[in-house]
C-alpha positions, 0 to 999 in steps of 0.5 A, a space after each residue: 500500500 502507498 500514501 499518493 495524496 492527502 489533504 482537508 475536507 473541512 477546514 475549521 480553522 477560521 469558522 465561527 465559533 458554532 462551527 469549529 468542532 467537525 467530526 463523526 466522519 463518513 464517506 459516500 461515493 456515488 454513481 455520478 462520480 461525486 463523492 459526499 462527506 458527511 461530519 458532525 459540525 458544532 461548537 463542541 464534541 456532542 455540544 447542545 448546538 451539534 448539526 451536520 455538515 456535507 461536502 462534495 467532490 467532484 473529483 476523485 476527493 482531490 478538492 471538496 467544496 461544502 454544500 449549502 445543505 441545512 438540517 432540522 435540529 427541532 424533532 416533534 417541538 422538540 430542541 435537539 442536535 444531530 449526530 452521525 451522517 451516514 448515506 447510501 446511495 440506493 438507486 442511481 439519483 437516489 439518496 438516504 442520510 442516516 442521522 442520531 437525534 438527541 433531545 437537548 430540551 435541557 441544554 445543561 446535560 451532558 451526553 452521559 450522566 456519570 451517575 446513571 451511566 445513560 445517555 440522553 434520550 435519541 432518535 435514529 432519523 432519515 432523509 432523502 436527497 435526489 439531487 446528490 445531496 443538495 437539498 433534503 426532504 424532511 426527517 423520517 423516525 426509524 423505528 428500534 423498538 425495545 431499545 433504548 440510548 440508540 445511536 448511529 455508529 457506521 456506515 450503511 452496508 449495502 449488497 447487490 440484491 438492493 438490501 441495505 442495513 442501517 448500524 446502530 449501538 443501544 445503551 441505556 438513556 440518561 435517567 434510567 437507574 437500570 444496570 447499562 447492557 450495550 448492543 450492536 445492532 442493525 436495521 435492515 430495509 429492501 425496498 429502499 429504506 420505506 420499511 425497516 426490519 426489527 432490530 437484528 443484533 449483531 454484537 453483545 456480551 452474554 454477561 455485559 462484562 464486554 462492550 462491542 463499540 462503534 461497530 463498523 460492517 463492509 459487505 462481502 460478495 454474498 449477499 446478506 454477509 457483512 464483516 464486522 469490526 469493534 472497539 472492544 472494551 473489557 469492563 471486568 478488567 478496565 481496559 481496551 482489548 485489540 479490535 475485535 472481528 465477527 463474520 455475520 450473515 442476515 438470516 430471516 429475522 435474525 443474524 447467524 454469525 461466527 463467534 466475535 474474536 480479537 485480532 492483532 489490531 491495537 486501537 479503537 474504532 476500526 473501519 474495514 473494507 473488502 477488496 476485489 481480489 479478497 484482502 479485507 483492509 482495517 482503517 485504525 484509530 489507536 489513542 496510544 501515545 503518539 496516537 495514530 490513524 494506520 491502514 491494516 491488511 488481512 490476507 487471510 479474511 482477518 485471521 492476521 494482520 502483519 504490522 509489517 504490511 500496514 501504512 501510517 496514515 496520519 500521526 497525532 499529538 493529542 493536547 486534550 486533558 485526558 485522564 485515562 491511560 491503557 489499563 485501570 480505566 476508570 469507565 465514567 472518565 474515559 466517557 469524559 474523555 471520549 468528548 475531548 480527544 481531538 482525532 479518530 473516527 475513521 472512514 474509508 471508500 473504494 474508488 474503484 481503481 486500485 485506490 482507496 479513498 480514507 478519512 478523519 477527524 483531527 485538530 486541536 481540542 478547540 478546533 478539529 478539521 476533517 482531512 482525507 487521504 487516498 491510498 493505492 492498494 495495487 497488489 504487488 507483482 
């Protein structure tokens, strides 16, 4: 794998105050060429006023130019911000956005409650574009039902029959006194995204002693099948285990899966992607010191991932405040860290030339900026 280019999607820097905190990155290539880039866009991580931000790229990711685009924060007379922009491009022209609603009617709360261990209480939402993303119509509700501290965590995996699947983690919401029992998730649709399965679990510990983060699925070539990669954390034993890997298939009302298993991936969220020619890639944030956005390849369908063979993509001095280390990690302060780290949330496309097209999040606390990078991924003769 080789580094061709690199560059900004979002610059930050010299924007308003409301505007100087991007994140929550995605990526979404469509059948016009274009290519749509979906952040999180406020004056801080999970701030009360959180919107959505899109840009655009007309060629091949080189130059990005934001769009005009604006979203509806108020659901049902309700205040709220937004999270999460993920889409999917479900006929040619055709275009859904897959958003977190959350309830800001009290401006003062956090998104967690270090008391209760809840967040507030959310939405999954939806819209549609016809126009590559210009304008938008008005936000649908998504229906989970029986779940509760819903939020977006990845994109939306599609396969070759038209069936879509919408990824999503359930928690606890924020004045709830039960015991928190995380979930991983996905809602699949199709005829288009007009009606929607139950939820279909993908991922959860049988003793909740383990939390399967920020999931991230690619599809494979058959249809229904999905990868899947998490940011795995070990309750019991207070610290972050190497990503974790499960092969799954949508099997009727439910998922017929392999057993979740860890890899050799040190780090965080981790995205992954399968080729063509059956490398399946892993793009990796790891919050060791120095922090670092690397691009992983499994030869072998994620049995192994030689460190040898994976690309340093970006490399980061994180400035924040944060408390929590690699081990004794106190579970309420890592939440709180959780909105001041200044890089992460990666996303990564295939352009279909041999190359990929990869994304983050990455600044200083009190400005992060969305940067992209492509990468060759030609096999070796």
């Amino acid at each position: 794998m080789n580094l061709e280019d690199r560059g900004v999607i979002f610059d930050a820097t010299n924007r308003p105050a409301s505007q100087r905190i991007a994140f929550f990155t995605s990526l979404c290539p469509l059948r016009s060429g274009a290519i749509l880039a979906g952040f999180h866009l406020g004056s801080g991580k999970h701030a009360p006023d959180a919107t959505i931000g899109l840009c655009r790229s007309r060629d091949g990711g080189a130059t990005w130019q934001e769009l005009a685009a604006r979203f509806e924060t108020m659901n049902d007379g309700v205040p709220g911000s937004l999270a999460g922009a993920e889409m999917v491009e479900i006929e040619p022209g055709r275009l859904l956005l897959f958003a977190t609603w959350f309830d800001r009617s009290n401006p003062s709360r956090p998104l967690f409650d270090p008391v209760t261990e809840g967040i507030l209480r959310s939405k999954q939402l939806l819209t549609v574009s016809t126009d590559d993303g210009d304008s938008w119509s008005p936000w649908s509700v998504v229906p989970t039902p029986g779940l509760t501290g819903c939020a977006t965590t990845g994109p939306v995996v599609e396969w070759s029959d038209g069936t879509i699947a919408h990824a999503f983690e359930s928690f606890k919401e924020f004045d709830d006194p039960r015991p928190a029992r995380h979930a991983a998730w996905i809602l699949a649709s199709r005829d288009g995204g007009r009606t929607f399965s139950e939820p279909l679990l993908v991922g959860q510990h049988p003793e909740h002693k383990i939390y399967y983060w920020d999931q991230r699925l690619c599809p494979t070539g058959s249809n229904g099948e999905f990868i899947a990669l998490f940011w795995t954390h070990d309750l019991e034993h207070k610290r972050d285990l190497r990503v974790h890997l499960r092969r799954g298939t949508i099997d009727g009302p439910a998922i017929r899966a392999t057993p979740i298993r860890e890899t050799t991936i040190p780090g965080q969220i981790a995205a992954p992607l399968l080729l063509d020619d059956g490398r399946l890639l892993a793009f990796v944030v790891d919050r060791a010191r120095p922090g670092t956005m690397k691009l992983w390849v499994s030869f072998d369908g994620g049995a192994s991932w030689p460190e040898n063979d994976s690309l340093l993509v970006h490399s980061h001095e994180e400035r924040a405040a944060v408390t929590q280390g690699l081990e004794n990690i106190d579970f309420k302060q890592y939440w709180e860290d959780m909105g001041k780290w200044s890089f992460g949330h990666p996303a990564i496309r295939s352009l279909g030339d041999g190359r990929v097209l990869v994304a983050w999040y990455a600044g200083t606390p009190n400005c992060m900026s969305i940067h992209w990078a492509r990468v060759s991924v030609q096999p070796s003769i």
